[in-house]
C-alpha positions as CSV (number, residue, x, y, z in Angstrom):
1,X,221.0,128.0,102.5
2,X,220.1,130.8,100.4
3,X,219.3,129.3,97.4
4,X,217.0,127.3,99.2
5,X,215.4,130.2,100.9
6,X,215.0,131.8,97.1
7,X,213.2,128.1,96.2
8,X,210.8,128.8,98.4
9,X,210.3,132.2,97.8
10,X,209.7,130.9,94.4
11,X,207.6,128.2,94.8
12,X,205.3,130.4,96.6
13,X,205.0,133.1,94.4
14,X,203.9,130.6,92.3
15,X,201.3,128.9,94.4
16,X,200.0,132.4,94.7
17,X,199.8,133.4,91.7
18,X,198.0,130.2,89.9
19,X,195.5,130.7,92.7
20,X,194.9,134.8,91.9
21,X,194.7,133.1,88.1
22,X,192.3,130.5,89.0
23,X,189.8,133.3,90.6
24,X,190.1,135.3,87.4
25,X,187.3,135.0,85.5
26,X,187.4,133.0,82.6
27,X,187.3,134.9,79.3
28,X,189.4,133.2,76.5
29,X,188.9,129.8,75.6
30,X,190.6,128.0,72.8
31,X,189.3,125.1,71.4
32,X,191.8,122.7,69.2
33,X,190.3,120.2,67.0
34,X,191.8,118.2,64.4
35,X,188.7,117.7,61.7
36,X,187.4,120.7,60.8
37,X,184.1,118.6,60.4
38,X,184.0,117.6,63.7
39,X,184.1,121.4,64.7
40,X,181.2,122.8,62.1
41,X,178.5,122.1,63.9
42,X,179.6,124.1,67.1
43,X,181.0,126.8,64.7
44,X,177.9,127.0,63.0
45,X,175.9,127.3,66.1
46,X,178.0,129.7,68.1
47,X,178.2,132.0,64.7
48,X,182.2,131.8,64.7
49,X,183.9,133.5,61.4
50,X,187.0,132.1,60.0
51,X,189.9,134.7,61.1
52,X,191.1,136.3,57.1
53,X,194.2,138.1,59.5
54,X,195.0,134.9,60.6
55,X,198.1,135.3,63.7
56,X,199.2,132.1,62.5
57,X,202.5,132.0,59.9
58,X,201.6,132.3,56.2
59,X,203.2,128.7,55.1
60,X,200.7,126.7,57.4
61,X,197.3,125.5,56.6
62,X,196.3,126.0,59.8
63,X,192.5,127.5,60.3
64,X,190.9,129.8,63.1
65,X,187.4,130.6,63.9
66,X,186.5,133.3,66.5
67,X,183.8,134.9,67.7
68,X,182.3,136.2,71.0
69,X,179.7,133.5,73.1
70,X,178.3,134.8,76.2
71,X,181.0,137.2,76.7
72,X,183.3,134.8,76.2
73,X,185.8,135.0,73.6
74,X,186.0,131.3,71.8
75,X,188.6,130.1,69.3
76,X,188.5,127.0,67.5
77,X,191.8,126.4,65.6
78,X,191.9,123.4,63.3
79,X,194.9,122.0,61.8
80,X,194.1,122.1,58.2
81,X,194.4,120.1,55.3
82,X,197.7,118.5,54.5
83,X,199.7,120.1,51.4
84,X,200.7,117.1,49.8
85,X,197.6,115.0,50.0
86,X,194.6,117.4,51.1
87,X,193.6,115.4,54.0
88,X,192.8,116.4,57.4
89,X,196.3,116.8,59.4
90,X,195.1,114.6,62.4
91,X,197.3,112.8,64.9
92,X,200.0,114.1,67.4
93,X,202.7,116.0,65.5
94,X,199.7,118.5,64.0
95,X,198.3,119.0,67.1
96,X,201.1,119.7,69.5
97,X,202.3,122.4,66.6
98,X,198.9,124.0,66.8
99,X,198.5,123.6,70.6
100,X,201.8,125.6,70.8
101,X,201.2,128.5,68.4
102,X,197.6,128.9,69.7
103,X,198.8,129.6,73.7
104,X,201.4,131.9,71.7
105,X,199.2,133.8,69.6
106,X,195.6,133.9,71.7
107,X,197.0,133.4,75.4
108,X,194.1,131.8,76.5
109,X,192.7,131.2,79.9
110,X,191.7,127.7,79.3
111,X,192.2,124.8,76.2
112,X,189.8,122.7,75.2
113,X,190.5,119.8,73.2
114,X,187.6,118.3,71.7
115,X,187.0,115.7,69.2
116,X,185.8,112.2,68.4
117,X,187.4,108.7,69.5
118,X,187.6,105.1,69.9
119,X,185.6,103.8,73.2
120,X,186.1,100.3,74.8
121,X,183.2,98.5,75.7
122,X,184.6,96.6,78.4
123,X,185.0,99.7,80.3
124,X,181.7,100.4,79.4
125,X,181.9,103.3,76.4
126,X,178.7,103.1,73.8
127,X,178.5,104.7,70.7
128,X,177.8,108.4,71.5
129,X,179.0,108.5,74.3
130,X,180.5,112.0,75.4
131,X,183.6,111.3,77.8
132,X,185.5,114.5,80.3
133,X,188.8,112.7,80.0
134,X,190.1,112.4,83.5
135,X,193.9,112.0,82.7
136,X,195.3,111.1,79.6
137,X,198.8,109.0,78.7
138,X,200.5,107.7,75.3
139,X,200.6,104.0,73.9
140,X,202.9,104.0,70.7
141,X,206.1,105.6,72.8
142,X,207.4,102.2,74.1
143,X,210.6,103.2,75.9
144,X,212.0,100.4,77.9
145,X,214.6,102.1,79.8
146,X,214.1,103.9,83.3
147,X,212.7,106.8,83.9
148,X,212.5,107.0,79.7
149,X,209.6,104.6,80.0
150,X,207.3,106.3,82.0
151,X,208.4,109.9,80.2
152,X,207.0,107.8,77.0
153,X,204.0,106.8,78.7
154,X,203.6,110.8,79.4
155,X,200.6,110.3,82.0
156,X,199.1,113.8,82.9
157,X,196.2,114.2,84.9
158,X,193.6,116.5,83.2
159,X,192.4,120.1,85.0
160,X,189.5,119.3,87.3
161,X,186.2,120.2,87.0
162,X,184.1,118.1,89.4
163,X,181.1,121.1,89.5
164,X,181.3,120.9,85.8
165,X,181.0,116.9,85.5
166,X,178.1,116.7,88.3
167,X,175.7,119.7,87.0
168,X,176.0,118.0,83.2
169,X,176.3,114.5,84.5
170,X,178.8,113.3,82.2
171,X,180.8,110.5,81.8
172,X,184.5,110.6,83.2
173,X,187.6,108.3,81.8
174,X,190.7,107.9,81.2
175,X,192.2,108.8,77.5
176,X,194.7,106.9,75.7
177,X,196.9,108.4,72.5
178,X,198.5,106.9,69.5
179,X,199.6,108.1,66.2
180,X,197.4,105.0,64.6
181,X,193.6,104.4,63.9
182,X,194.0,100.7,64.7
183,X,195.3,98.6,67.8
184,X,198.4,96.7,67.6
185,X,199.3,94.0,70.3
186,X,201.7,96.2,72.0
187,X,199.3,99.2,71.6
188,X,196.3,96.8,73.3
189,X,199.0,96.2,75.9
190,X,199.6,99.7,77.0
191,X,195.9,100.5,76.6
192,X,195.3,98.1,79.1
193,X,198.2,99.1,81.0
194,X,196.8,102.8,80.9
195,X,193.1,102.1,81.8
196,X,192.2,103.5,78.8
197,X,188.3,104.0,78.8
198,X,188.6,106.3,75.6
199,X,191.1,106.2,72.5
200,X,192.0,108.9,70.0
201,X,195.3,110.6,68.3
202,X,195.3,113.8,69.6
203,X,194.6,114.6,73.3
204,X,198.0,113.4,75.2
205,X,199.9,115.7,72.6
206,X,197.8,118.7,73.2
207,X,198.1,117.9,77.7
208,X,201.9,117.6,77.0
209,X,202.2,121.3,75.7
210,X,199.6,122.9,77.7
211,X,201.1,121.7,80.4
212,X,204.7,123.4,79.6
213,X,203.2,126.4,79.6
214,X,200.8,125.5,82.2
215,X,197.2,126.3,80.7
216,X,194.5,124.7,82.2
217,X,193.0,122.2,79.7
218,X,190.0,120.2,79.6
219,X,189.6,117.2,77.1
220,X,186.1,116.0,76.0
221,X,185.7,113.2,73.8
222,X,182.6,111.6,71.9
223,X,182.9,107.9,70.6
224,X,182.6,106.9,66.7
225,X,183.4,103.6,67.2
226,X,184.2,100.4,69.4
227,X,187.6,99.4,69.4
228,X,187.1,96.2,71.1
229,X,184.0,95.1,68.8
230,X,183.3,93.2,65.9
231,X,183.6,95.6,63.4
232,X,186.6,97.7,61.6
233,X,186.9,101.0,63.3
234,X,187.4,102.8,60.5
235,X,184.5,101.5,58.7
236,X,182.3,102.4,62.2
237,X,184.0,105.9,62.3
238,X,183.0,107.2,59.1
239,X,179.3,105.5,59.8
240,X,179.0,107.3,63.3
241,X,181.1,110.6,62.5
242,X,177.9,113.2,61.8
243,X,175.9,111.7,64.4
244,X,178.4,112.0,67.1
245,X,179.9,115.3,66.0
246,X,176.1,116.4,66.6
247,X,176.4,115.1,70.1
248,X,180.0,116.3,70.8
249,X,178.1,119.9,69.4
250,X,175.5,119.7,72.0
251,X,177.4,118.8,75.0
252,X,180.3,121.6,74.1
253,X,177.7,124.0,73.9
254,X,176.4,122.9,77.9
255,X,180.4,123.0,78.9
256,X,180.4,126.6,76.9
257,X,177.0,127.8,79.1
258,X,178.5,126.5,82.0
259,X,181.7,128.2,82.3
260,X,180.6,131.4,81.3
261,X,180.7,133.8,84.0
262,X,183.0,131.4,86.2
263,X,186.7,131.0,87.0
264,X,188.7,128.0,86.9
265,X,188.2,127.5,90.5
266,X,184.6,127.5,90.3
267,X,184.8,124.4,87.7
């Protein structure tokens, strides 16, 4: 009986504290973003300066902007270019690494994972378009055993914002991940099985370690290309990347003015 007893002594120690922390005022935000040129607009815009005194070990190429935005105090931590072949270090493995060191290092209040993606016109994603991802789940870790399955699929709802999505009006879905730029029959078949409205290799990697450590984390998505089209996606990604790295740019920026001042509750 007494271990019980401590449970819920626990449990609602807990409770109360993530509620004193959600009417804390919001002051860090860390933004993760795996091109650095889908960050540059917002870093040009918000006057970040790359960190020299970087908290990050020496032997990664990982790269930090910082400044101070309406009293808040943004980060925008990029995974860098690979060693070997100077590319950007997209997909999962980079981005949990960084997701990890940057709740380490900067402790912040709130992640934002922000970046371009794939969109499916049958659930009705344009070109453009800027998505709040409303939960997001993984379609490459195909696990047919129980219990293992669903840890594969890794479904995690994202942190609500409802105030947020009405005063901006933006577009709400659900966020599929996979470690590849096209779709293969089994990935199309856990897309589907997902309700995938949005596609990308990143944002079900960063939710996963956020949520260890349980930092509130918002993922906001802007679509290069149609995955269910006619054309290739990489050939419509690299056509659409500046124009919707723009948009993703001015949409941050509204997300940015709106939480300033405001705790997580008030999202």
């Amino acid at each position: 009986m007494a271990a019980h007893a401590d449970d819920r002594i626990s449990n609602a120690s807990m409770e109360n504290l993530t509620r004193q922390v959600e009417k804390r005022p919001i002051s860090t935000i860390v933004f993760i973003v795996a091109m650095q040129k889908e960050a540059q607009p917002l870093i040009e815009r918000l006057r970040l300066v790359k960190d020299v005194n970087s908290p990050f070990p020496k032997e990664v190429a990982w790269v930090l902007f910082k400044g101070i935005y309406k009293e808040l105090n943004i980060n925008i931590v990029c995974p860098g270019k690979d060693s070997a072949l100077g590319v950007d270090s997209v997909c999962t493995v980079p981005a949990s690494l960084v997701t990890y060191a940057s709740i380490q290092a900067l402790q912040p209040d709130l992640i934002i994972n922000a970046g371009t993606a794939g969109g499916f016109k049958a659930k009705g994603a344009s070109i453009c378009d800027v998505y709040i991802v409303s939960s997001s789940a993984f379609h490459d870790r195909r696990i047919p055993v129980p219990v293992l399955d669903l840890y594969g699929v890794g479904m995690r709802k994202a942190f609500p914002t409802p105030n947020l999505i009405k005063e901006l009006n933006l577009k709400v879905g659900r966020l599929s991940t996979g470690d590849s730029m096209d779709m293969s029959p089994h990935d199309k078949e856990s897309i589907t099985a997902n309700d995938a409205t949005v596609k990308d290799m990143e944002g079900a990697a960063v939710a996963y370690v956020a949520d260890i450590f349980k930092v509130p984390t918002i993922l906001i998505k802007g679509v290069t290309d149609i995955v269910d089209g006619n054309r290739p996606t990489s050939e419509e990604f690299l056509e659409n990347l500046a124009a919707v790295t723009a948009k993703l740019d001015e949409s941050i920026t509204k997300v940015i003015d709106f939480i300033s001042g405001k705790c997580l509750s008030d999202l």
